[in-house]
ChimeraX commands (.cxc) that place a marker at each C-alpha (Angstrom):
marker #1 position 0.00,0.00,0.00 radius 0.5
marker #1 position 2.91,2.40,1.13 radius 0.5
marker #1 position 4.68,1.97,-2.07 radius 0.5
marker #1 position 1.73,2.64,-4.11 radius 0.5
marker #1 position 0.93,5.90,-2.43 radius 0.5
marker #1 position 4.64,6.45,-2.71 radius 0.5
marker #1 position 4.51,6.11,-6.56 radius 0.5
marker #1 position 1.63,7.87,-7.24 radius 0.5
marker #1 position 3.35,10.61,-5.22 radius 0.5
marker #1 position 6.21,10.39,-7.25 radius 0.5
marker #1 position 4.30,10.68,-10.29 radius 0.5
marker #1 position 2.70,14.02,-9.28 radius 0.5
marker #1 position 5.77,15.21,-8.84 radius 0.5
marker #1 position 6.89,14.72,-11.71 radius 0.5
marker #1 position 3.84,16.11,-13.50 radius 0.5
marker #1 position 4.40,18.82,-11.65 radius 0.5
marker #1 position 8.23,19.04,-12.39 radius 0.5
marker #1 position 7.04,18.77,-16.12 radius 0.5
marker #1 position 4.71,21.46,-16.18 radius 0.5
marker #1 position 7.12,24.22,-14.47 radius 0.5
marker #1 position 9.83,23.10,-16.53 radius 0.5
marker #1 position 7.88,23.41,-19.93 radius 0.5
marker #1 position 5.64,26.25,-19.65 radius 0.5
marker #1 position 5.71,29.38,-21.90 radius 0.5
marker #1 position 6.73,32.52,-19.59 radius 0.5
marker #1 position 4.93,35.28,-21.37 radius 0.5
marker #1 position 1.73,33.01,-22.38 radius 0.5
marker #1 position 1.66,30.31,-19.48 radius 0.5
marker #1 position 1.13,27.55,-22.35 radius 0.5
marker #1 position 2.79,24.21,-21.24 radius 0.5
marker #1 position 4.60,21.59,-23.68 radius 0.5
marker #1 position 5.16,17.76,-23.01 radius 0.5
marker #1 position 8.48,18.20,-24.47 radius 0.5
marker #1 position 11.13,20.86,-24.19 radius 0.5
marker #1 position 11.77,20.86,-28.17 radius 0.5
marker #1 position 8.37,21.84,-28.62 radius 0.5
marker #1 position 8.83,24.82,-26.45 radius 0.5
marker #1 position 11.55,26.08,-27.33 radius 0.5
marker #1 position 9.33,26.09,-31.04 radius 0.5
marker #1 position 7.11,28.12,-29.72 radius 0.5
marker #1 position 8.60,30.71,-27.87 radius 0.5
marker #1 position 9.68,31.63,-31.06 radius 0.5
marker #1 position 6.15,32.90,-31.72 radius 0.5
marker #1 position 7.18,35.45,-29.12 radius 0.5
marker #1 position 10.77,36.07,-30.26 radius 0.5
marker #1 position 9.89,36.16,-34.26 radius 0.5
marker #1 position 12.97,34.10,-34.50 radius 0.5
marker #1 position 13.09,32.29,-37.90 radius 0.5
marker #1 position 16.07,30.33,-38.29 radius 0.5
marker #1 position 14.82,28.78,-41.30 radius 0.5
marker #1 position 15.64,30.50,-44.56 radius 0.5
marker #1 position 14.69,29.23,-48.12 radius 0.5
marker #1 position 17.68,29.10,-50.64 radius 0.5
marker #1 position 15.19,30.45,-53.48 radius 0.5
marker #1 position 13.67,33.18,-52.39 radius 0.5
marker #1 position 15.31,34.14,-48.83 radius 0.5
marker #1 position 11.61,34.11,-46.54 radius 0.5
marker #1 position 11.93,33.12,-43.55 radius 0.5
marker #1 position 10.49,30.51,-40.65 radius 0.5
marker #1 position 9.90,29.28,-37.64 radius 0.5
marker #1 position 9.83,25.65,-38.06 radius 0.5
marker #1 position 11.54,23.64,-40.23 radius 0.5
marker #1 position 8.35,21.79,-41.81 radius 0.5
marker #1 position 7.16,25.24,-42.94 radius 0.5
marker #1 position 10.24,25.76,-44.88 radius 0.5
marker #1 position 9.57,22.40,-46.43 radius 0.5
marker #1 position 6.12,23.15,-47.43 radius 0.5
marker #1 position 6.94,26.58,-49.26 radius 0.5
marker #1 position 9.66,25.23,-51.10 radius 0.5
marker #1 position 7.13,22.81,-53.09 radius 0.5
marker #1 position 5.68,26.06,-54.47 radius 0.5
marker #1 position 9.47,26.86,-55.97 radius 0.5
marker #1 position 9.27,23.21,-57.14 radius 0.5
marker #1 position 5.85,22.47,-57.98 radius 0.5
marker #1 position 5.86,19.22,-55.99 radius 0.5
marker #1 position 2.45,18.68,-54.98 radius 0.5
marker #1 position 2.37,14.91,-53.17 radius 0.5
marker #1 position -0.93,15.30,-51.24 radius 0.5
marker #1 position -3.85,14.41,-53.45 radius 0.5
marker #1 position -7.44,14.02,-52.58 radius 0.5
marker #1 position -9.32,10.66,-52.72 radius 0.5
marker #1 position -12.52,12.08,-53.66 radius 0.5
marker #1 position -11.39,14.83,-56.87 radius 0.5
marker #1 position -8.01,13.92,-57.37 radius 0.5
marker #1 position -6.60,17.79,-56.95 radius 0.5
marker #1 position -3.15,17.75,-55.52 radius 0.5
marker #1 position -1.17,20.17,-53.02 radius 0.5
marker #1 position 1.89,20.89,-51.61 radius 0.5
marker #1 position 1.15,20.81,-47.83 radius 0.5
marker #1 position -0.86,18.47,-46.02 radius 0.5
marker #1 position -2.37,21.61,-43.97 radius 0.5
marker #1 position -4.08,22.63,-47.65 radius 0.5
marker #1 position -5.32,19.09,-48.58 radius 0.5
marker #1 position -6.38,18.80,-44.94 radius 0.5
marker #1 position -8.65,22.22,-45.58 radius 0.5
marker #1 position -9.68,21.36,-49.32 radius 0.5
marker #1 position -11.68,17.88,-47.59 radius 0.5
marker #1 position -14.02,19.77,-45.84 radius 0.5
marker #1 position -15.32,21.31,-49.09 radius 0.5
marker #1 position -16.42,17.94,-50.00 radius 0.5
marker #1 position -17.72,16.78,-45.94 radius 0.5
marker #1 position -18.79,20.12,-45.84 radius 0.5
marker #1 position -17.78,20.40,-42.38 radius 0.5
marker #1 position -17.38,24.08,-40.55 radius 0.5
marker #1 position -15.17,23.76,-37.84 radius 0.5
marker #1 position -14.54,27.76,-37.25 radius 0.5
marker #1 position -17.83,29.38,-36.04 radius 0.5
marker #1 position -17.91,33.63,-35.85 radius 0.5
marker #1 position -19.19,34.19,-31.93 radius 0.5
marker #1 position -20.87,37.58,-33.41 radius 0.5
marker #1 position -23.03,36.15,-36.10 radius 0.5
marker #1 position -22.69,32.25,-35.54 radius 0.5
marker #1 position -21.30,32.16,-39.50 radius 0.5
marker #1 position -19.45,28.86,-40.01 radius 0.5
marker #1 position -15.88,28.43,-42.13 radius 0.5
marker #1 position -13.98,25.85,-43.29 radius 0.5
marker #1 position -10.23,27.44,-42.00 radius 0.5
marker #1 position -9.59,29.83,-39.63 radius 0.5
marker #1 position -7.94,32.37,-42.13 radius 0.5
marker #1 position -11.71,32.89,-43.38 radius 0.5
marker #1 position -12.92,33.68,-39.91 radius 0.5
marker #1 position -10.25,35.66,-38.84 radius 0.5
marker #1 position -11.55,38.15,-42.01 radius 0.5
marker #1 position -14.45,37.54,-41.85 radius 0.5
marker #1 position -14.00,38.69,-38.35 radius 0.5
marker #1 position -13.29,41.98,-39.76 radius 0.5
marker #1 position -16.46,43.04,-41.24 radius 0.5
marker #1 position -17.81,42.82,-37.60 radius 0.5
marker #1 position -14.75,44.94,-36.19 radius 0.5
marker #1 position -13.89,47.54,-38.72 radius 0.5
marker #1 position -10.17,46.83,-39.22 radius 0.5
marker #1 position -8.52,47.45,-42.16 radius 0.5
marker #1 position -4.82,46.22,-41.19 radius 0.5
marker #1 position -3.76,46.59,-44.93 radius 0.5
marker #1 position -2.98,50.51,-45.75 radius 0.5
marker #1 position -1.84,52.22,-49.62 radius 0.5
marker #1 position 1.87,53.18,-49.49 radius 0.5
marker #1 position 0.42,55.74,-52.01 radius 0.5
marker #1 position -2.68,57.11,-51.16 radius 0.5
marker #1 position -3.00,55.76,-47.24 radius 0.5
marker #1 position -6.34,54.39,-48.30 radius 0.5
marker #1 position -7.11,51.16,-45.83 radius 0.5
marker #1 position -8.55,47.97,-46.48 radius 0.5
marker #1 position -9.68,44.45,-44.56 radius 0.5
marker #1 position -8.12,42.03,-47.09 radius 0.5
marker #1 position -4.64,41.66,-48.55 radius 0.5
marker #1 position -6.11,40.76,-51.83 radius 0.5
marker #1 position -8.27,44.27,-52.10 radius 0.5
marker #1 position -5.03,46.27,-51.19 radius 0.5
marker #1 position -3.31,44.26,-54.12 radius 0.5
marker #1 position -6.22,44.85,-56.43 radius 0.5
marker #1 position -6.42,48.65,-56.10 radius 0.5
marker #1 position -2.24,49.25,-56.28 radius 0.5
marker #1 position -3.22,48.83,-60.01 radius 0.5
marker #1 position -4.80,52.02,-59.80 radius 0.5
marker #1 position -1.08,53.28,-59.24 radius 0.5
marker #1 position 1.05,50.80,-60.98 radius 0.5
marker #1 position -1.43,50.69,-64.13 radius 0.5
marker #1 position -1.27,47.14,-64.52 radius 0.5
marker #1 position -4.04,45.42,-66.01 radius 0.5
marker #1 position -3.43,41.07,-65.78 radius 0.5
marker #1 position -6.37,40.23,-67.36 radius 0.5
marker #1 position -6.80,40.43,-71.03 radius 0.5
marker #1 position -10.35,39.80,-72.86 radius 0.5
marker #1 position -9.28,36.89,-75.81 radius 0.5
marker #1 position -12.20,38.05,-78.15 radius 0.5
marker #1 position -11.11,42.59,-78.60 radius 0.5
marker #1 position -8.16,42.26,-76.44 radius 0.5
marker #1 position -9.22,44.97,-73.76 radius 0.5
marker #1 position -7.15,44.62,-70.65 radius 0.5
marker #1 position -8.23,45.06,-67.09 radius 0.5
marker #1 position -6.84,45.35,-63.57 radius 0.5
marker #1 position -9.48,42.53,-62.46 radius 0.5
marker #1 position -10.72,39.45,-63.59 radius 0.5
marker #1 position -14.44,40.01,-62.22 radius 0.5
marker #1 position -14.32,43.45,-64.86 radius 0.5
marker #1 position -12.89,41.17,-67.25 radius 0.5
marker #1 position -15.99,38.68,-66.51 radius 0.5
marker #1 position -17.86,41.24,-67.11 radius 0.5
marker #1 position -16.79,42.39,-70.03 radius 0.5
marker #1 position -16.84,39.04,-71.79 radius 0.5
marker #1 position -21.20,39.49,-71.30 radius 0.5
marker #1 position -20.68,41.83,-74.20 radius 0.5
marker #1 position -19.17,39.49,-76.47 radius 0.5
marker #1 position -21.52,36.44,-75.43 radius 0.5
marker #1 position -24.56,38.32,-74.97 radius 0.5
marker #1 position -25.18,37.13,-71.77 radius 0.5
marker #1 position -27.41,38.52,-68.83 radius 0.5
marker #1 position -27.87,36.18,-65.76 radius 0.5
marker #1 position -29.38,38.93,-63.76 radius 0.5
marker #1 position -33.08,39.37,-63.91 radius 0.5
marker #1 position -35.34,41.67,-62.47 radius 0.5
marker #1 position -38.43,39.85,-60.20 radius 0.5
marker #1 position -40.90,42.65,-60.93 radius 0.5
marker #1 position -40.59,42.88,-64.79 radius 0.5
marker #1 position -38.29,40.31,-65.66 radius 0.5
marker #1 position -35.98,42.58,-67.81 radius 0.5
marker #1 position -32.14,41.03,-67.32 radius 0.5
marker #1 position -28.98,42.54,-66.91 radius 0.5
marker #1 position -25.42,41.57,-67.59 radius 0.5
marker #1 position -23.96,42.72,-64.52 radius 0.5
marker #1 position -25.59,43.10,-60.68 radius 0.5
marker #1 position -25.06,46.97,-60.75 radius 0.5
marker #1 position -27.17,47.50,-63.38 radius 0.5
marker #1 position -29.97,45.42,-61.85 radius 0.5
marker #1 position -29.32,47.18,-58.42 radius 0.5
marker #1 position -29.65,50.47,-60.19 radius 0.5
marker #1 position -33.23,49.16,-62.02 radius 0.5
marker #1 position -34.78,47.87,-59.19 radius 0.5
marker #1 position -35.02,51.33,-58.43 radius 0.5
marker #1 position -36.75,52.40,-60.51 radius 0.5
marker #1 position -39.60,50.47,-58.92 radius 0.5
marker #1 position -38.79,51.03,-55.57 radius 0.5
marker #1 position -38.06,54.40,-56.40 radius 0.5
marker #1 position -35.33,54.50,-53.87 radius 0.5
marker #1 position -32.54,57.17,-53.84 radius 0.5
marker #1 position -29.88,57.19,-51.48 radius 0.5
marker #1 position -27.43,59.44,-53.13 radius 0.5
marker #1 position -27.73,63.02,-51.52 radius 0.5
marker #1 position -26.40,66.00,-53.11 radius 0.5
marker #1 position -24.05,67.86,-50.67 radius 0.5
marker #1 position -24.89,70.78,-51.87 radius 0.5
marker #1 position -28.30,70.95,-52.03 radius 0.5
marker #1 position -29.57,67.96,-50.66 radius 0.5
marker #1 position -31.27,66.79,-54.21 radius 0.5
marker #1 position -31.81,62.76,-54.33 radius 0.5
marker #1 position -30.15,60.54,-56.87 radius 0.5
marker #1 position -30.78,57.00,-57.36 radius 0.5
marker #1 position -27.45,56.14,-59.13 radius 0.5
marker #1 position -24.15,57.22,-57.98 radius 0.5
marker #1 position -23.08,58.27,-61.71 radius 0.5
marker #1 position -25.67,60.68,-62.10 radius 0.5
marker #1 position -24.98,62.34,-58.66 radius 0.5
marker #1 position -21.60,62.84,-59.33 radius 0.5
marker #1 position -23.19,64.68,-63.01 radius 0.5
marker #1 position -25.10,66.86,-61.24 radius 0.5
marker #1 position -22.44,67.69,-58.59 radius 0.5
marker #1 position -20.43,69.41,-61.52 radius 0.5
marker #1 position -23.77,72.11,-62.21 radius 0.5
marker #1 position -22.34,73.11,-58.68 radius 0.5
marker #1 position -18.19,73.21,-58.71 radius 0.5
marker #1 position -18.87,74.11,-62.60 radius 0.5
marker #1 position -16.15,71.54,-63.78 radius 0.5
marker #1 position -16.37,70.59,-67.39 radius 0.5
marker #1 position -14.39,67.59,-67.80 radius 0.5
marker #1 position -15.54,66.53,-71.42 radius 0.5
marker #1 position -13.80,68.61,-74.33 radius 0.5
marker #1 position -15.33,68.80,-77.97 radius 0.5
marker #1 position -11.64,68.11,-80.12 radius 0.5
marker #1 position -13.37,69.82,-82.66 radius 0.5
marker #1 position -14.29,73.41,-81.18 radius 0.5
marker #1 position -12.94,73.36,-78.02 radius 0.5
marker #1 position -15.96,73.49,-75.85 radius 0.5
marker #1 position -17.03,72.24,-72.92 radius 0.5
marker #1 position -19.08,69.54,-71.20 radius 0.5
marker #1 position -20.16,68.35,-67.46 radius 0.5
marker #1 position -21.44,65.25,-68.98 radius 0.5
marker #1 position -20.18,62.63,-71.82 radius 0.5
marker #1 position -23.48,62.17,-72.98 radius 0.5
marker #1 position -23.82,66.11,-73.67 radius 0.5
marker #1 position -20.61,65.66,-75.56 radius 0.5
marker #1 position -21.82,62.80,-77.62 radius 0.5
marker #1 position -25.23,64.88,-78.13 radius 0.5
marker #1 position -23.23,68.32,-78.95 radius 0.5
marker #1 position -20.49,65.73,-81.73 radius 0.5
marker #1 position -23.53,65.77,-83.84 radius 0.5
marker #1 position -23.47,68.88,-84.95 radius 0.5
marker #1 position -20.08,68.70,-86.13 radius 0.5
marker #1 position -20.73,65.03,-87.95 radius 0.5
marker #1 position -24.41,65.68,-88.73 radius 0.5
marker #1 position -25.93,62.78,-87.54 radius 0.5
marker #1 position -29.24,62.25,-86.83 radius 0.5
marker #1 position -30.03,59.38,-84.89 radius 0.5
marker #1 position -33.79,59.59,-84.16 radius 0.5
marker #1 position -36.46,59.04,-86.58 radius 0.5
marker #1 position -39.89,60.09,-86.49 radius 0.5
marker #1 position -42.00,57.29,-87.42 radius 0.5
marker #1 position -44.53,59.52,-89.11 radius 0.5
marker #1 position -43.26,60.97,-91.68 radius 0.5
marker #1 position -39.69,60.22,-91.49 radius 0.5
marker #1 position -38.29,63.55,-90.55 radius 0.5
marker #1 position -34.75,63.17,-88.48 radius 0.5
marker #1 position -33.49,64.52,-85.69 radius 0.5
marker #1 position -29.46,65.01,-83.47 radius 0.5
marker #1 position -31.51,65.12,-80.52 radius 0.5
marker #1 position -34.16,62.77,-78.81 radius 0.5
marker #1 position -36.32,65.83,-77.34 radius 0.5
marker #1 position -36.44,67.39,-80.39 radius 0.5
marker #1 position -38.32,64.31,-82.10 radius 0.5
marker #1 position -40.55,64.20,-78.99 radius 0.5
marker #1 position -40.97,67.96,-79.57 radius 0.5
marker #1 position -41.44,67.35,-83.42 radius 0.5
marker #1 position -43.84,64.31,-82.18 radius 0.5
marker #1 position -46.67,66.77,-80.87 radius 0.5
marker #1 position -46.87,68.37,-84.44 radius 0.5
marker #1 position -48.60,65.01,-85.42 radius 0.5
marker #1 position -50.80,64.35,-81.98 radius 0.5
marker #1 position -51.50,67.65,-82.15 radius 0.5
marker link #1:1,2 radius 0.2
marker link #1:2,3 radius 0.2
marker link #1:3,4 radius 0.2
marker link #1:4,5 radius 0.2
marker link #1:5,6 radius 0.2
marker link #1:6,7 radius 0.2
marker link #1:7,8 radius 0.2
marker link #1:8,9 radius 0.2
marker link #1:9,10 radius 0.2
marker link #1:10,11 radius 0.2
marker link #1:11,12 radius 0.2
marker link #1:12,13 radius 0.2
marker link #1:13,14 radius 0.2
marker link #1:14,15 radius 0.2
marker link #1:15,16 radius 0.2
marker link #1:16,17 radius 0.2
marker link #1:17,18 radius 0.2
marker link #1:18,19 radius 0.2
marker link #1:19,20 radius 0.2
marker link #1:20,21 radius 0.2
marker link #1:21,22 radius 0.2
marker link #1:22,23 radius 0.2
marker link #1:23,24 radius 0.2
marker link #1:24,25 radius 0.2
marker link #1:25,26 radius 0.2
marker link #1:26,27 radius 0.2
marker link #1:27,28 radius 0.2
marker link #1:28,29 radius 0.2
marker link #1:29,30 radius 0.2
marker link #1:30,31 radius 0.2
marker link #1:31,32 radius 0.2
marker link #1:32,33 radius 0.2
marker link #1:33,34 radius 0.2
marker link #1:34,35 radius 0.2
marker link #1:35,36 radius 0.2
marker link #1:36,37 radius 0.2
marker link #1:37,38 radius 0.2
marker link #1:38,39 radius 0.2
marker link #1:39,40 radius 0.2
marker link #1:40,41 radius 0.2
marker link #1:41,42 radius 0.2
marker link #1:42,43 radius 0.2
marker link #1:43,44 radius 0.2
marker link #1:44,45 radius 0.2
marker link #1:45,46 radius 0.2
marker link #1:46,47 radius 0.2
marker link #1:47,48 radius 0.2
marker link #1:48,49 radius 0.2
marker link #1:49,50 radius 0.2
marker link #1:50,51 radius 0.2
marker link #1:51,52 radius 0.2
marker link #1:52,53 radius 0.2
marker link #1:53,54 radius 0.2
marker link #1:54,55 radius 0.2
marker link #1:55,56 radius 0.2
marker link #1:56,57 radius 0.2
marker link #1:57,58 radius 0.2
marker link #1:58,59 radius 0.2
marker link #1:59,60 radius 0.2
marker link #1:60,61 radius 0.2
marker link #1:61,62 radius 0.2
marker link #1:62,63 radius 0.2
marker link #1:63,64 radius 0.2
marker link #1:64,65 radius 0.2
marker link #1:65,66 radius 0.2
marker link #1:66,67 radius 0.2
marker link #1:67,68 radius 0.2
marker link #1:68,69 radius 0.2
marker link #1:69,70 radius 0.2
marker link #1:70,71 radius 0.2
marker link #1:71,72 radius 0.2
marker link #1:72,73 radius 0.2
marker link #1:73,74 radius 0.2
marker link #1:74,75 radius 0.2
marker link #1:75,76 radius 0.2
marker link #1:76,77 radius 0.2
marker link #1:77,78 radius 0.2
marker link #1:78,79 radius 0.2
marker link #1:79,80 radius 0.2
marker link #1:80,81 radius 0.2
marker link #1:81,82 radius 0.2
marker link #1:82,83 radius 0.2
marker link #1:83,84 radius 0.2
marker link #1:84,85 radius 0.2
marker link #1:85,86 radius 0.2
marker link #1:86,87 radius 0.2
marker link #1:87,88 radius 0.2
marker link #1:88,89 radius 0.2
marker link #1:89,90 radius 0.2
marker link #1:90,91 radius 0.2
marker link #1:91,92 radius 0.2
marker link #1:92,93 radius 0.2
marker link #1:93,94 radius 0.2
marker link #1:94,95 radius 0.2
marker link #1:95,96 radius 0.2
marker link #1:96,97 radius 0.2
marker link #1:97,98 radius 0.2
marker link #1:98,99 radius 0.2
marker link #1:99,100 radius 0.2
marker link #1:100,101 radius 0.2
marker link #1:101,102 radius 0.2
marker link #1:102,103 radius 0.2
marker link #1:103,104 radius 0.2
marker link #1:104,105 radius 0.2
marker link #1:105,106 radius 0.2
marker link #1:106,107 radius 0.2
marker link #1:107,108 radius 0.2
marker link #1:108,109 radius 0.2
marker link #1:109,110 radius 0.2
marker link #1:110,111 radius 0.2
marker link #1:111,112 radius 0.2
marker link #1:112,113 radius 0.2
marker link #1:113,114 radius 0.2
marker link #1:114,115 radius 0.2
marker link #1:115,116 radius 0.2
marker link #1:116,117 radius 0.2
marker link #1:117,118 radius 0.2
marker link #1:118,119 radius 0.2
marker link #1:119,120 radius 0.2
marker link #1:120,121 radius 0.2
marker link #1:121,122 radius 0.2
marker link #1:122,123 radius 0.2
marker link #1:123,124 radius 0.2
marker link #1:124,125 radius 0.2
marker link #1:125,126 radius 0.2
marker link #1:126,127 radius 0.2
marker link #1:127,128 radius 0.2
marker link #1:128,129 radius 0.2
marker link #1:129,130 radius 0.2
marker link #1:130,131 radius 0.2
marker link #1:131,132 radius 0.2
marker link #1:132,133 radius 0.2
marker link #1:133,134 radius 0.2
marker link #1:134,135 radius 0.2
marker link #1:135,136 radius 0.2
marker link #1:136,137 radius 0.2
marker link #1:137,138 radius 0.2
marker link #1:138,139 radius 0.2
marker link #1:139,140 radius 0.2
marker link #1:140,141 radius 0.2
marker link #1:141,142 radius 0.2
marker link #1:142,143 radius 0.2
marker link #1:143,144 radius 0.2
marker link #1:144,145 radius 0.2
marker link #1:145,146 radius 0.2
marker link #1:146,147 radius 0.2
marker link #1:147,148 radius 0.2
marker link #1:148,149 radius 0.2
marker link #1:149,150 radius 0.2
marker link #1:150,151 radius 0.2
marker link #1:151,152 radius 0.2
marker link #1:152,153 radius 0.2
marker link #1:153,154 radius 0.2
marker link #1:154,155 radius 0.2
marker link #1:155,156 radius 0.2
marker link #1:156,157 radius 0.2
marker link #1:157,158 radius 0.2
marker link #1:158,159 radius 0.2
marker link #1:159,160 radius 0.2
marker link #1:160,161 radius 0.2
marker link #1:161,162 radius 0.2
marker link #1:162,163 radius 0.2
marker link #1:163,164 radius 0.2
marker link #1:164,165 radius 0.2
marker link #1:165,166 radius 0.2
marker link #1:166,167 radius 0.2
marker link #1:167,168 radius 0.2
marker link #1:168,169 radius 0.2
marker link #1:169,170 radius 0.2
marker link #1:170,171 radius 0.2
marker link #1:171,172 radius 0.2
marker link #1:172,173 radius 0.2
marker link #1:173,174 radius 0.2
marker link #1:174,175 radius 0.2
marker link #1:175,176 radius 0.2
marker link #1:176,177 radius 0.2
marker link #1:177,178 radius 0.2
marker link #1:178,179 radius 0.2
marker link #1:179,180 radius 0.2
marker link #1:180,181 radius 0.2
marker link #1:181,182 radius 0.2
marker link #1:182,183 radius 0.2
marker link #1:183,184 radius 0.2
marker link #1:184,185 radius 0.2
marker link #1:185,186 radius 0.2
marker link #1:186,187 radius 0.2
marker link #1:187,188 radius 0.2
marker link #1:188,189 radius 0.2
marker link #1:189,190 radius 0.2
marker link #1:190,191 radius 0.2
marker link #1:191,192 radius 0.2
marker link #1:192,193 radius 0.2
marker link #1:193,194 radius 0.2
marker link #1:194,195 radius 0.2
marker link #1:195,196 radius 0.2
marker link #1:196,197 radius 0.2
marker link #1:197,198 radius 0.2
marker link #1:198,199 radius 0.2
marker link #1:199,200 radius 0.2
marker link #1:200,201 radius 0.2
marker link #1:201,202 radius 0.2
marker link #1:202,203 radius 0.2
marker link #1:203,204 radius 0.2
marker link #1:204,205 radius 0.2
marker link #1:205,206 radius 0.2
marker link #1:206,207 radius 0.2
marker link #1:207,208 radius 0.2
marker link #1:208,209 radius 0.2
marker link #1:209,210 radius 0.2
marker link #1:210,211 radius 0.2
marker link #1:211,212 radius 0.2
marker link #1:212,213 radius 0.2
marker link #1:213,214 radius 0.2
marker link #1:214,215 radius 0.2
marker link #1:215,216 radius 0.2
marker link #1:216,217 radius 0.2
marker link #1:217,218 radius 0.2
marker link #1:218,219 radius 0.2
marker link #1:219,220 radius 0.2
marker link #1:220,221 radius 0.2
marker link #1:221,222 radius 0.2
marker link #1:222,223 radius 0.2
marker link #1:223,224 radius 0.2
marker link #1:224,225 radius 0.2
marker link #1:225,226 radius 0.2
marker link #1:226,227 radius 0.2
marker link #1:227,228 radius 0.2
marker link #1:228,229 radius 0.2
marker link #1:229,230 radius 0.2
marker link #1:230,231 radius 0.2
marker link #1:231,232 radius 0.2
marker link #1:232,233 radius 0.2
marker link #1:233,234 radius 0.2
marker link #1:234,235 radius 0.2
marker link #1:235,236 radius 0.2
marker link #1:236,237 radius 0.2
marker link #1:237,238 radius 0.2
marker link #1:238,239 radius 0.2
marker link #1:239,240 radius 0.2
marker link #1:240,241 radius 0.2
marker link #1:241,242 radius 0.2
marker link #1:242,243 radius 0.2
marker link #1:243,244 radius 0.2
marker link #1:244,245 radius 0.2
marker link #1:245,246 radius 0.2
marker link #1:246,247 radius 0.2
marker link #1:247,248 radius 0.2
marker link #1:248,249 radius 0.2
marker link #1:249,250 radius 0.2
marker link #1:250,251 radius 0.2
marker link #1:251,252 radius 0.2
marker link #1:252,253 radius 0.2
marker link #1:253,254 radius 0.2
marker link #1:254,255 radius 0.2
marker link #1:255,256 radius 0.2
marker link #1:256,257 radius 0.2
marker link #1:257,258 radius 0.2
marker link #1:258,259 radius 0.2
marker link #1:259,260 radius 0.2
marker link #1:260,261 radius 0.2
marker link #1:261,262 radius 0.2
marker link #1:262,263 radius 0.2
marker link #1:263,264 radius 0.2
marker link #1:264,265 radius 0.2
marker link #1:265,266 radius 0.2
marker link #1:266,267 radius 0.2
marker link #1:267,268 radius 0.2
marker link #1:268,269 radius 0.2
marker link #1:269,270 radius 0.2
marker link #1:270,271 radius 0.2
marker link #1:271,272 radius 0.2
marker link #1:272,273 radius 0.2
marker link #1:273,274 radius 0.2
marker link #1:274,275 radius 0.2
marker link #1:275,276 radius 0.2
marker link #1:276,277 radius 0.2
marker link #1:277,278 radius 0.2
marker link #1:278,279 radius 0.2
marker link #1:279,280 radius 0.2
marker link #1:280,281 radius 0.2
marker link #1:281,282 radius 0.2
marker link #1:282,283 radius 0.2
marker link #1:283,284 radius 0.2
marker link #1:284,285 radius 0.2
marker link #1:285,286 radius 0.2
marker link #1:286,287 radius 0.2
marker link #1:287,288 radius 0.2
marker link #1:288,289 radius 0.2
marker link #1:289,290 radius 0.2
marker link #1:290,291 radius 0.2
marker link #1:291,292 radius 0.2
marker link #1:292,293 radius 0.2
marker link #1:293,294 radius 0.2
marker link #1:294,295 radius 0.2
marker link #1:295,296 radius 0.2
marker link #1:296,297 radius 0.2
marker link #1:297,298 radius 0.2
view
């Protein structure tokens, strides 16, 4: 009996012993195994002995260092069972599965929204707290995602990836290039509920399904006049500050607004776009054939 109690004792001890010996001092975390804190500490110290030969970035473990150098090799040995796709770290494949279990592990404790890695949470996170850790070098504008910041440099660097195969028009993002392509295919996946008129792209519907609503939430400045697209507030803002952005090459004048400019080019080229379907009579201007139009209603 003695020399049970005696072990058991002993044991305690040395769980005891264990626990002071391996626990973090500036977190209080405690290891089984010394290696394993000495890893982690260097969470604390941002010590990251491990350098890769290719590209010089750093880490802290030495499986890390592994895993990024498959994406200067293109080794991918992890493949899933169920789609065959292949990746260079087990962490990725590990991730990728739950697409097809559809398991959620990573719940938001503000709006009980599930995720399939923590990276999504953590910005997800974000649209709850308002931080927008990723700042413009150039114009100090902030944003929540990395990939946002990297999308708007373009506005500074000019660089435009994305390259339509049909005219060859470039753009800075692939969703404006996806949009761009419903010109050449004709296609319009977004339809209105109340009239069933479709649109190629969502801001167009947005802006039409006010029309029914008759919603306007853009508010001159100035004098508080309503606008129910953004574009035509920004119009009517120039009647105010008097800027004239839109130049006629031909005589030099000036317009607030590119359709005035298009409307004003007639006059040079003579066009006459609208037809009265009376008696044939044509017109630069569609208010002057709806003018024209009461000569025949009377």
């Amino acid at each position: 009996m003695a020399t049970g109690d005696g072990s058991d004792m002993k044991h305690e001890h040395g769980e005891d012993s264990r626990r002071t010996h391996n626990k973090c001092s500036h977190c209080d975390k405690v290891f089984r195994f010394k290696s394993k804190l000495n890893q982690h500490m260097r969470t604390h110290t941002g010590e990251r002995p491990y350098q890769c030969g290719e590209c010089g970035k750093r880490f802290i473990q030495l499986y890390h260092l592994k895993d990024h150098m498959r994406t200067h090799t293109g080794e991918k040995p992890y493949r899933c069972e169920e789609c065959n796709r292949q990746f260079g770290a087990l962490g990725n494949l590990k991730v990728h599965m739950r697409t097809h279990t559809g398991e959620k592990p990573y719940r938001c404790q503000e709006c009980s929204k599930q995720f399939i890695d923590l990276s999504n949470l953590k910005r997800h996170m974000r649209t709850h707290t308002g931080e927008k850790p990723h700042k413009c070098e150039h114009c100090n504008i902030e944003f929540s995602q990395s990939n946002d910041l990297k999308t708007h440099m373009r506005t500074h660097t000019g660089e435009t990836p994305y390259r339509c195969e049909g005219c060859s028009k470039p753009f800075a993002t692939l969703s404006h290039l996806k949009r761009h392509m419903r010109t050449h295919t004709g296609e319009k996946p977004y339809k209105c509920e109340e009239c069933s008129k479709q649109f190629s792209n969502l801001r167009d519907l947005e802006r039409h399904i006010r029309t029914h609503t008759g919603e306007k939430p853009y508010m001159c400045g100035v004098c508080s006049k309503l606008f129910s697209d953004q574009g035509n507030l920004k119009r009517h803002i120039r009647i105010h500050s008097g800027e004239t952005p839109y130049r006629c090459e031909e005589c030099n004048r000036q317009f607030n607004a590119l359709t005035n400019l298009k409307t004003h080019m007639r006059t040079h080229t003579g066009e006459k776009p609208y037809r009265c379907e009376e008696c044939s009579k044509q017109f630069s201007q569609l208010g002057n054939l709806k003018a024209h139009m009461m000569t025949h209603t009377g």
